[in-house]
C-alpha positions in Angstrom: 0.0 0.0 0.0 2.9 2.5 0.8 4.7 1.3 -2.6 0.6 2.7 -4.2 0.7 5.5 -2.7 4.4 6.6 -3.0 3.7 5.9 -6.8 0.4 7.9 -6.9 2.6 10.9 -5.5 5.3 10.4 -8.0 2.2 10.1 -10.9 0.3 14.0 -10.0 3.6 15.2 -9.6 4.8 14.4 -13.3 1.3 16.4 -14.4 1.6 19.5 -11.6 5.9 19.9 -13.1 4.7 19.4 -16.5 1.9 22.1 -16.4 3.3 24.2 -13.6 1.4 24.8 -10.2 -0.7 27.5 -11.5 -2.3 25.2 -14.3 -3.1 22.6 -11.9 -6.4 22.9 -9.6 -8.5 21.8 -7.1 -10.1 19.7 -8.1 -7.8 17.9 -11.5 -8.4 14.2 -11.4 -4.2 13.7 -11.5 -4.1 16.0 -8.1 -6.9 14.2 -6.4 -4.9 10.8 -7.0 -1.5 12.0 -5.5 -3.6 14.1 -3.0 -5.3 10.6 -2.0 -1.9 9.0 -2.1 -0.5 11.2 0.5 -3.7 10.5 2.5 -2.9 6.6 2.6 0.6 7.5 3.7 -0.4 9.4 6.7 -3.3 6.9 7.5 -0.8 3.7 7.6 1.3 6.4 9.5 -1.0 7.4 11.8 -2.0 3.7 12.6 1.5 2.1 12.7 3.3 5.0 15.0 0.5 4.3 17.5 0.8 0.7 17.7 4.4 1.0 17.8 4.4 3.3 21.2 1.0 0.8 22.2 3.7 -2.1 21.9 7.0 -0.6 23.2 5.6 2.6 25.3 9.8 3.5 26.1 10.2 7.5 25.0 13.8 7.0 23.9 13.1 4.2 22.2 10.5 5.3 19.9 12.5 8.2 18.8 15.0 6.6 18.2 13.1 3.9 15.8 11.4 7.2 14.5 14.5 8.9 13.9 16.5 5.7 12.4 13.2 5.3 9.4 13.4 9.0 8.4 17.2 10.9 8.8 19.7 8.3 7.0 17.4 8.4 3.8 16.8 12.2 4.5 20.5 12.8 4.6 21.0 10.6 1.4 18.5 12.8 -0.2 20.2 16.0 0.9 23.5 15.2 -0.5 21.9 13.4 -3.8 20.5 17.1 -4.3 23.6 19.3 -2.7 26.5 17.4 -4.9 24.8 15.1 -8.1 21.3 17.4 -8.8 22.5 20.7 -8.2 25.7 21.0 -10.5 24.4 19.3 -12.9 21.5 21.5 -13.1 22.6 25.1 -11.9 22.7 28.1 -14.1 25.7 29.1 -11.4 29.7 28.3 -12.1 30.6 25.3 -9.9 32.8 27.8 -7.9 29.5 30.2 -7.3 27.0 27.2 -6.7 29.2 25.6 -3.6 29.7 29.2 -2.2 25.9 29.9 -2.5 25.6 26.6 -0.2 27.7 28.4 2.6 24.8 31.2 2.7 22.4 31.5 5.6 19.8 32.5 3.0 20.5 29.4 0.8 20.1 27.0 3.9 16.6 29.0 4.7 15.0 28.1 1.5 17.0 25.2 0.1 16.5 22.2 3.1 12.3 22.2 2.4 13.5 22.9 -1.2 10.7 25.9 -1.8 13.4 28.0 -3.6 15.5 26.6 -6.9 16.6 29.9 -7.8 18.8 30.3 -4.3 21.4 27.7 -6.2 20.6 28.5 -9.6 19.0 24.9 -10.4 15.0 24.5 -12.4 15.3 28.4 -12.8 13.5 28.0 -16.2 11.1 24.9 -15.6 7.3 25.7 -15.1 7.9 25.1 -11.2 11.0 26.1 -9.2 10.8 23.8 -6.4 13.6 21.5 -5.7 12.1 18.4 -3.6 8.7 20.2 -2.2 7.6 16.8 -0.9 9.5 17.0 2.1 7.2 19.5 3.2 5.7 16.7 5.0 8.4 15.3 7.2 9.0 17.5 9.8 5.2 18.4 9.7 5.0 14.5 10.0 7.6 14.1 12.9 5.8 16.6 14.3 2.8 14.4 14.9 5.1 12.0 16.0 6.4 13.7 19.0 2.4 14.3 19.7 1.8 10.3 20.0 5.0 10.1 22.1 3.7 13.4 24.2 0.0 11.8 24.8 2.1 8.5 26.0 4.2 9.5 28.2 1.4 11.4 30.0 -0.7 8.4 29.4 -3.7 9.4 27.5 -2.7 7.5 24.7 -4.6 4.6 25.8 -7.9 6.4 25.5 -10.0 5.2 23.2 -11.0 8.5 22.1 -8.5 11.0 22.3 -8.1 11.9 18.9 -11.1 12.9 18.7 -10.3 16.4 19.7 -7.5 16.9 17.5 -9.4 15.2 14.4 -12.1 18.1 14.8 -9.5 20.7 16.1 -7.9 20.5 12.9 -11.0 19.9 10.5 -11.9 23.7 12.1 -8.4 24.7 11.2 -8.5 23.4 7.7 -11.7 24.9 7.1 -10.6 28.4 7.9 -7.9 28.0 5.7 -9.6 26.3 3.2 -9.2 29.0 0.3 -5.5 29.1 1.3 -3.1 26.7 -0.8 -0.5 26.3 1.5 -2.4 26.5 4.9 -5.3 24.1 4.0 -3.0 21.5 3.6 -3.2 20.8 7.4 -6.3 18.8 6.4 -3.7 15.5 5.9 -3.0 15.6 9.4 -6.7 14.5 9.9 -6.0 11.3 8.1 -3.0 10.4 10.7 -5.5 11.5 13.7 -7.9 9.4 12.1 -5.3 6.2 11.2 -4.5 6.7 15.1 -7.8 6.5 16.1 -8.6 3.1 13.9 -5.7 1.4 15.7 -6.9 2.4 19.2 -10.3 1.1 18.6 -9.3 -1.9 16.2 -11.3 -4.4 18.0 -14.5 -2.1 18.3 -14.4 -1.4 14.1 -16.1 -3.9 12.1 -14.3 -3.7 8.5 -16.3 -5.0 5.8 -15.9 -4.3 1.8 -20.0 -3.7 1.7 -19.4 -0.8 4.3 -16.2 0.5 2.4 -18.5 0.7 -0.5 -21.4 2.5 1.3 -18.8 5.2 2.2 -17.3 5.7 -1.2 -20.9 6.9 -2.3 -21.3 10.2 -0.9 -17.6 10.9 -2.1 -19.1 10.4 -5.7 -22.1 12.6 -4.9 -20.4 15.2 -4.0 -17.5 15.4 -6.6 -16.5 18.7 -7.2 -17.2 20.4 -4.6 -15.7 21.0 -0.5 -17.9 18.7 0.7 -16.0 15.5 -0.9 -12.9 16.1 1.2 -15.0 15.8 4.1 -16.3 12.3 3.2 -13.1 11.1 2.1 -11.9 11.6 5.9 -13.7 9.1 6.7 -13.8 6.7 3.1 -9.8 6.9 2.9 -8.5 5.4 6.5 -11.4 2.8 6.2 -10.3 1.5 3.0 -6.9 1.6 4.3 -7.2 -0.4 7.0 -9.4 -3.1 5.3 -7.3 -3.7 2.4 -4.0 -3.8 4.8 -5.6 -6.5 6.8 -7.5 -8.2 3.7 -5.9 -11.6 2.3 -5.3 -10.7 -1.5 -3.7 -13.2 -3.5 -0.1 -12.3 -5.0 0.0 -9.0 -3.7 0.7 -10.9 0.5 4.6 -11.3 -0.6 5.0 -8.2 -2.4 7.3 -7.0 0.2 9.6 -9.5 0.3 11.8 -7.5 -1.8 11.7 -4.1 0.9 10.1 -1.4 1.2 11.2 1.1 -1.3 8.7 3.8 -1.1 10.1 6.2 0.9 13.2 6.3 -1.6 10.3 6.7 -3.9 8.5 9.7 -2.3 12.2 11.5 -0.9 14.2 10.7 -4.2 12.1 11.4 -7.2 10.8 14.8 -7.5 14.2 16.2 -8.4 15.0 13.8 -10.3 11.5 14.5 -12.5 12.6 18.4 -12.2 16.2 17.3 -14.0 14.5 15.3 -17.0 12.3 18.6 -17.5 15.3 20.4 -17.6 17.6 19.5 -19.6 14.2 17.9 -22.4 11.4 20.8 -22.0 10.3 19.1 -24.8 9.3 15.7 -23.2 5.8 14.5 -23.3 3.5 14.1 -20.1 3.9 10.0 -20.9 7.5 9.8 -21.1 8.1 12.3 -18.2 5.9 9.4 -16.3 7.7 6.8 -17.4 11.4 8.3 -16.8 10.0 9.0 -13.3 9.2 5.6 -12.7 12.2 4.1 -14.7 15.0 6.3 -12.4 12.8 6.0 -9.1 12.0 1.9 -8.7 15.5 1.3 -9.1 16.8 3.6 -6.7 14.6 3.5 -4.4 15.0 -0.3 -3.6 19.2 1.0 -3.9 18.1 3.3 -1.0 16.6 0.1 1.0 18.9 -2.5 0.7 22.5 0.0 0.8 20.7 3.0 3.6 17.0 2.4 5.3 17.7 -1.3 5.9 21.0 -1.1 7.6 19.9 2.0 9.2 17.1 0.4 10.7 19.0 -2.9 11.7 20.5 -0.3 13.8 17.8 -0.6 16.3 18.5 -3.7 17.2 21.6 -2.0 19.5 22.2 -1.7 23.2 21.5 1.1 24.7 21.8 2.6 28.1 24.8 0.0 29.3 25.0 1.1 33.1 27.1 -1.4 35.5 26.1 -4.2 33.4 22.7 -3.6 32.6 21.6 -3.6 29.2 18.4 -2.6 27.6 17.6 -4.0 24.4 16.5 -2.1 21.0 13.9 -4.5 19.3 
């Protein structure tokens, strides 16, 4: 499911650096599907970090897991962008483009990758950013730290505390609902609402019939505010059902790893690089490239970084006069 959505992302992208932000809109059927790509990532997110402080409720523990799955492939990503992308791409002399990287003002715009122009690189393509996805991680960690927070004070446990923060931020979303960048704290929703399945697993009956049902009013309402709405409750649902449903040939699909968060940190430069240096390409073989550079390094990123990385938690930590506690 995380390999889907990764590659739904990767898909709307190809259209929204193809056209350029301001040609894309609300409501464009290739949006909706990397918009409801990023959902399933935060739902499986949302469920997952909970049961993983419900299981091992140890504070240092779970930030260090956290911090094992996201900062080696971060880093990676960083460096991919800082040494390969950038001189390759920059309109800047090599000498100018590593001295730009020394600049306070560079490192403001440049980590979240908002702001091309501050090393010279996808100056002239319809969109500027450098790796805008990543918008999501520390907006993601930051939820995160929440779980941990609710925890360690131990409300965790209650069946309905994300309840408040589910319609706390619905609230928030709808008062920035006309802005583009603030009404994108409507995904958190999805990870309140991925939290709350897994706190109330054994209460939930999960049945395709009702996953059907729900997908109904998201139909009806096409077009307009009122889908997104409905889709809160559709999207974690459907998540939840088809990661616990028994579908022949897709069971072992894993057993290759997980590449899809090489996928969804690693490919949007590369896309902005192909649109670079062939302005020319089609939509079809921009989607196709993508996929072609970003399967293979991806699973790279899994097997040589993210997997090592995260055998890492299987260290000693906190060895005091002979005591050990385990990492599992």
């Amino acid at each position: 499911m995380r390999f889907f959505a990764a590659a739904s992302i990767i898909f709307s992208h190809c259209f929204a650096l193809y056209l350029g932000y301001s040609n894309v809109f609300l409501f464009d059927w290739h949006l909706l599907v990397g918009q409801t790509g990023l959902a399933i990532l935060l739902v499986i997110s949302g469920y997952l970090i909970t049961q993983s402080w419900d299981k091992k409720p140890q504070l240092k523990l779970f930030l260090w897991k956290r911090a094992l799955r996201i900062v080696p492939g971060l880093i990676i990503s960083i460096s991919m962008i800082m040494l390969i992308i950038g001189p390759l791409n920059t309109t800047f002399s090599i000498q100018e483009y590593f001295w730009n990287l020394t600049s306070v003002s560079t490192w403001l715009a440049v980590p979240f990758y908002t702001n091309g122009g501050a090393i010279g690189i996808f100056t002239n393509n319809p969109v500027t950013y450098v790796n805008a996805p990543l918008w999501t991680i520390p907006v993601e960690f930051s939820l995160y730290i929440l779980v941990a927070l609710l925890g360690v004070i131990g409300i965790l446990k209650k069946r309905y505390i994300m309840l408040p923060f589910i319609l706390l931020t619905a609230l928030a979303w709808l008062s920035f609902y006309d802005s583009p960048v603030l009404n994108k704290i409507r995904f958190a929703i999805y990870f309140f609402i991925g939290s709350f399945l897994y706190m109330n697993k054994d209460k939930i009956k999960f049945r395709w019939w009702i996953g059907l049902i729900l997908l109904i009013p998201i139909f009806l309402t096409f077009g307009t505010e009122y889908m997104f709405i409905f889709a809160f409750i559709a999207i974690p649902y459907f998540v939840v059902l088809i990661a616990y449903a028994k579908i022949p040939h897709l069971s072992g699909f894993g057993k290759w790893g997980d590449p899809s968060y090489g996928m969804y940190i690693y490919t949007y430069p590369i896309q902005q690089t192909i649109l670079n240096f062939w302005p020319s390409v089609e939509i079809w073989q921009l989607i196709a490239l993508s996929f072609g550079c970003a399967i293979p390094l991806a699973y790279l990123s899994w097997h040589l970084v993210e997997k090592k990385a995260l055998a890492l938690k299987n260290i000693r930590l906190n060895c005091k006069s002979g005591s050990k506690s385990e990492i599992v």
